[in-house]
N, C-alpha and C positions, 0 to 999 in steps of 0.2 A: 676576518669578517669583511673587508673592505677591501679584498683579493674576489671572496664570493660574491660578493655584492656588484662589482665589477662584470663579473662575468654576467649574471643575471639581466644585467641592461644590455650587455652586446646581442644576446639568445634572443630578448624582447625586440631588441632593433631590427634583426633577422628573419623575425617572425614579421613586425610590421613592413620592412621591404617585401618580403616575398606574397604579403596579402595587397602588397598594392599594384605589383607586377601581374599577380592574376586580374586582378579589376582592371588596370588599362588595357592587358590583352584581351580578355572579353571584350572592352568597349570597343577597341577598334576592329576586333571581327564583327560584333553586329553592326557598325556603320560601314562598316566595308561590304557586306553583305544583310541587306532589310530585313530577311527571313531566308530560314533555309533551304535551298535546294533554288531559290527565285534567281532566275535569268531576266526576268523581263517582267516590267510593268508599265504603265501606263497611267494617263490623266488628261483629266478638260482643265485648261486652264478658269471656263468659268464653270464653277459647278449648277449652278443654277441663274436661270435669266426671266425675266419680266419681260413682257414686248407684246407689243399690240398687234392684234389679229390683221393679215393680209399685209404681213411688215418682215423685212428678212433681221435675222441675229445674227451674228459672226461670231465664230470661234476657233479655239487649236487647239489639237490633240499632239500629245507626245506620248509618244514610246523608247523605252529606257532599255538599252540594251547591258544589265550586268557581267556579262558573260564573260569568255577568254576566246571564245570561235565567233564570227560571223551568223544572223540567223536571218533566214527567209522568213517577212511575216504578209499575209495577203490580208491587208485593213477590208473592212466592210463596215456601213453604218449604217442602221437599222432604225427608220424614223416609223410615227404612227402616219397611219391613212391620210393621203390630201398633203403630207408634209412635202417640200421639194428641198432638196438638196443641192448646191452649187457647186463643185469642188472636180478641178485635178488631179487634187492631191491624191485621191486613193485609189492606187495601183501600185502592183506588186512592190514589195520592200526588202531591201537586203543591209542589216541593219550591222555595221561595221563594232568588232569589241570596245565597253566601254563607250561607246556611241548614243546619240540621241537622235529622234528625225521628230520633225514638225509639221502637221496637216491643217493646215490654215481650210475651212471652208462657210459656207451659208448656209442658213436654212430658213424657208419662208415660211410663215407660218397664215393654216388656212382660213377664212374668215369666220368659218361657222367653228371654228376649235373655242371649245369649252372653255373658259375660267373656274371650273368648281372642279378639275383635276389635275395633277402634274402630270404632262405630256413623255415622256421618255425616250432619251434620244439613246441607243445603246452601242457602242463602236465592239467590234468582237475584230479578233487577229487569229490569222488560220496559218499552219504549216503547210506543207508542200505538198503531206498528207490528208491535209484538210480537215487538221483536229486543231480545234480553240486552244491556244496557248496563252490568249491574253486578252482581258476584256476592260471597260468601264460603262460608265453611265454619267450624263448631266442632266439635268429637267430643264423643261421648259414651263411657265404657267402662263397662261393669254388674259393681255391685263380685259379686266371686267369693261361692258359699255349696255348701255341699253339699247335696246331697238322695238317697240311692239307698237303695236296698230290694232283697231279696232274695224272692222267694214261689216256692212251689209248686201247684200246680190244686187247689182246693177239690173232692176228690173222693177216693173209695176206692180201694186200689192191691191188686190178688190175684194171685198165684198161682194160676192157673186149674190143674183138673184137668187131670191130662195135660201140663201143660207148663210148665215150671219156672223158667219165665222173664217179667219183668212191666217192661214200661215206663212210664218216669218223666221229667216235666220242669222243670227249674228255670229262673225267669224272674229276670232280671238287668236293671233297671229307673232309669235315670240321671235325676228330675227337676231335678238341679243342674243349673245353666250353666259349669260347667266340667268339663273331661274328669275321670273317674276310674281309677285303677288296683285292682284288684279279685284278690284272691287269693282263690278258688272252691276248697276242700276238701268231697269226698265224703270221709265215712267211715261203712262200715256197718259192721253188727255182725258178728257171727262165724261168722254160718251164710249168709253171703249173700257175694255177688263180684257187682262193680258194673263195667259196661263203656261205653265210649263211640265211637262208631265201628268197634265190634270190641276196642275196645285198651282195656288196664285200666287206666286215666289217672285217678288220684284227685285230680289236682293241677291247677285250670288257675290260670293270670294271663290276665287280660282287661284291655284297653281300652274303657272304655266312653266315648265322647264325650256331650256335653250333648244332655239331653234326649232321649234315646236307649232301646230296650232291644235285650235280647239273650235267646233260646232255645237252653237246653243240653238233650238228649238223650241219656238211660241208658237201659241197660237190666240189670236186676237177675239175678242168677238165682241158686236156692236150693242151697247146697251141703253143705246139713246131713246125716249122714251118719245121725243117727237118724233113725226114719222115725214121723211122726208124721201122724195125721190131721187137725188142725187146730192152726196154729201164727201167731207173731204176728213181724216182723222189724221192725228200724229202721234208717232209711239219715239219720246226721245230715247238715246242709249247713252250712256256715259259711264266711262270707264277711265279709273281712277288708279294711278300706281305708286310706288314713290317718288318721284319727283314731278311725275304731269298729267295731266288729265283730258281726256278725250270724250268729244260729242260728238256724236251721228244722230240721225234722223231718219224715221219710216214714214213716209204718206201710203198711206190705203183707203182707196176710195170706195165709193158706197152705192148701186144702180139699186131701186126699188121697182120692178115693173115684172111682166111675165114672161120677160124674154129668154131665152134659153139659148145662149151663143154654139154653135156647132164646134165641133172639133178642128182647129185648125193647125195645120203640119209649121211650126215654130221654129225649123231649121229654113223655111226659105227664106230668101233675103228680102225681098219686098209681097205683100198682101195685102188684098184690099178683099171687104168684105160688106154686102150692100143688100138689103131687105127691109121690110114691113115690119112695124111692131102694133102694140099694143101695152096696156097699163091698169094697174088697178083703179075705179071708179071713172073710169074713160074707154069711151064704148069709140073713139075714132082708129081708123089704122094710118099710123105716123110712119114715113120713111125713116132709116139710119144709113148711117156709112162708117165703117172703121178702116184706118191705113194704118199698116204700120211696115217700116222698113228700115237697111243701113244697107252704106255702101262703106266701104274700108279703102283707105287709098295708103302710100309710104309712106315710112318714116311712121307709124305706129299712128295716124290719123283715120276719123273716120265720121260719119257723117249719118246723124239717127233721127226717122221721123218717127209720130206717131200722128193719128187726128181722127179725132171722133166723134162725131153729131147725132144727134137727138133733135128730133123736130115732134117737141113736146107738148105745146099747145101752137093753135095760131097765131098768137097774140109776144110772143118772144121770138127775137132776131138770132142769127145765124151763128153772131158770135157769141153770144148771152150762153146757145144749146152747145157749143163746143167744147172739147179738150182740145189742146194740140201741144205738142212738142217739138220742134227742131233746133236741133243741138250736132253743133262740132264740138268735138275732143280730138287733142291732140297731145298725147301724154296726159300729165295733168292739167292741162289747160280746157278750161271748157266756155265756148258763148253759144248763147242761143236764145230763142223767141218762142214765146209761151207759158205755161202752165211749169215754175219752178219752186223749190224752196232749199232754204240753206241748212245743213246740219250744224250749221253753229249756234243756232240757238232757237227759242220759239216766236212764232208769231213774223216767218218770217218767208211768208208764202204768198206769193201773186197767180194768178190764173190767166192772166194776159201783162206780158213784162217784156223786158229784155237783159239777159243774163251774162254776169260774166263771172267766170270762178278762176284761181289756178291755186296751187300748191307747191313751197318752196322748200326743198333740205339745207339746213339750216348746215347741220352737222349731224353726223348716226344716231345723236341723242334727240336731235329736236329737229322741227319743221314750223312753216307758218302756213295757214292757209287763210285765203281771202274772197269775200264773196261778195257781189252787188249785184244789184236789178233795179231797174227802174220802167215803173207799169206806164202803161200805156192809153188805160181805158179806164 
């Protein structure tokens, strides 16, 4: 028994050498070789990167030569639209057995690239024949920033005789890369009712996506029940997002008389325009004059008048019957003498002043802007 029993453990011992002989041999063909038939692979050292827009990221590719021969690989990298790529490194490669090569390069990323998708940077390796033997991929995502603005058309808004109604538009303007949520409040003043599509909607929410804008359409109309011959109305706009919130300002003025202005060509640069009127409940015939003109000088400067008289009864002086405007801008810098008001807030209009506004970027998230006047008459 103890002759069999003997042998029994050597057979057992036998069996466990040779099951451990196969497990090491396995193991050391698959780490000798990753998968089968694989000559070649490849990798980003970072697989994916955070970086802020119009900012370059750095990285290195490696390609792994497993082979026993020598292999020609022609790198190529394949970024999206707008991306710039920096790099030496990638040209023809002849990659020695057993060997490694390392492609150090940049890549810039564009300002208007998105945060709401991962960017794809794809590196492909071509034969001699010009078939993909080896590929990878690393992402890119563009870290998130706000940027949007609210404006209105640099121009004059009226109340034309006759018709008591004046259109208006507000541009809604996303340079961020990421979408925004936009709460758009019209509020006018108290002689005036604001409509949009027919409907009296003081309220919108908007989605605006990156790098986007959007065009809102009003139309005003006057409901003041005194009746006056020349009057002045304010339509605020404010526009609210998450983290800041923005005001502008409409003036739209208001002529009551029988005058009926002629068509005048709005592309020349200076006009002037001079005639006879008349008015309701006034049988006199009163002269007018309207100028309006710019001249644009370097450096994005330019120089805008406007001036308008009404010689309305006998008994009112020249500047009492005027508008006028003359205004330098120069970027966002603006002064000037006249008929102003500030979109920062209400109440905050003169008809003979002297003006000075500018506008500072803080940083792509914020700005400050500054407004004063001080009247004159």
């Amino acid at each position: 028994m103890e002759q069999q029993s003997g042998i029994n453990i050597k057979r057992l011992a036998i069996v466990i050498a040779l099951l451990l002989f196969i497990f090491l041999g396995c193991y050391h063909i698959g780490q000798a070789q990753p998968s089968e038939n694989k000559t070649l692979s490849s990798d980003f050292v970072k697989k994916r990167v955070l970086q802020k827009t119009g900012e370059m990221t750095f990285n290195i590719l490696r390609i792994y030569n497993y082979s026993d021969s020598s292999i020609f690989v022609k790198p190529v990298l394949n970024v999206p639209n707008k991306f710039a790529v920096f790099s030496n490194s990638f040209v023809d490669k002849v990659i020695e057995p057993g060997d490694t090569v390392s492609l150090p390069f940049s890549i810039r990323i564009p300002s208007e690239a998105t945060a709401t998708i991962d960017h794809n940077i794809i590196f492909q390796g071509f034969s001699k024949q010009n078939k993909l033997i080896v590929e990878d991929t690393f992402f890119i995502q563009a870290q998130p920033f706000h940027k949007w603005d609210v404006t209105i058309p640099d121009k004059r808004n009226f109340f034309y005789p006759g018709r008591n109604k004046a259109d208006f538009e507000v541009i809604l303007k996303n340079e961020g890369n990421v979408s925004e949520q936009i709460n758009l409040e019209i509020r006018p003043d108290k002689k005036l009712t604001v409509e949009t599509r027919g409907r009296p909607e003081l309220f919108h929410n908007l989605t605006l996506p990156a790098n986007s804008d959007t065009t809102l359409h009003f139309t005003a109309s006057y409901s003041y029940d005194k009746k006056r011959v020349f009057d002045i109305s304010k339509v605020q706009v404010i526009a609210t997002g998450e983290e800041i919130q923005l005001y502008n300002g409409i003036i739209i003025e208001k002529y009551t008389d029988t005058y009926a202005p002629l068509k005048i060509n709005k592309n020349l640069s200076h006009s002037i325009e001079l005639g006879l009127r008349t008015f309701k409940h006034n049988n006199e015939i009163l002269p007018f004059v309207n100028a309006n003109g710019v001249s644009k000088f370097k450096n994005d400067a330019s120089f805008r008048y406007s001036f308008t008289y009404y010689d309305l009864t006998e008994t009112e002086n020249i500047i009492g019957n005027s508008y006028y405007q003359f205004l330098y801008n120069r970027k966002q810098l603006n002064v000037g003498i006249g008929a102003f008001s500030s979109p920062l807030g209400r109440n905050l209009y003169s008809r003979n002043c002297l003006m000075f506004s500018n506008e500072i970027e803080l940083t792509k998230t914020s700005k400050m802007k500054g407004y004063g006047s001080v009247g004159y008459i």
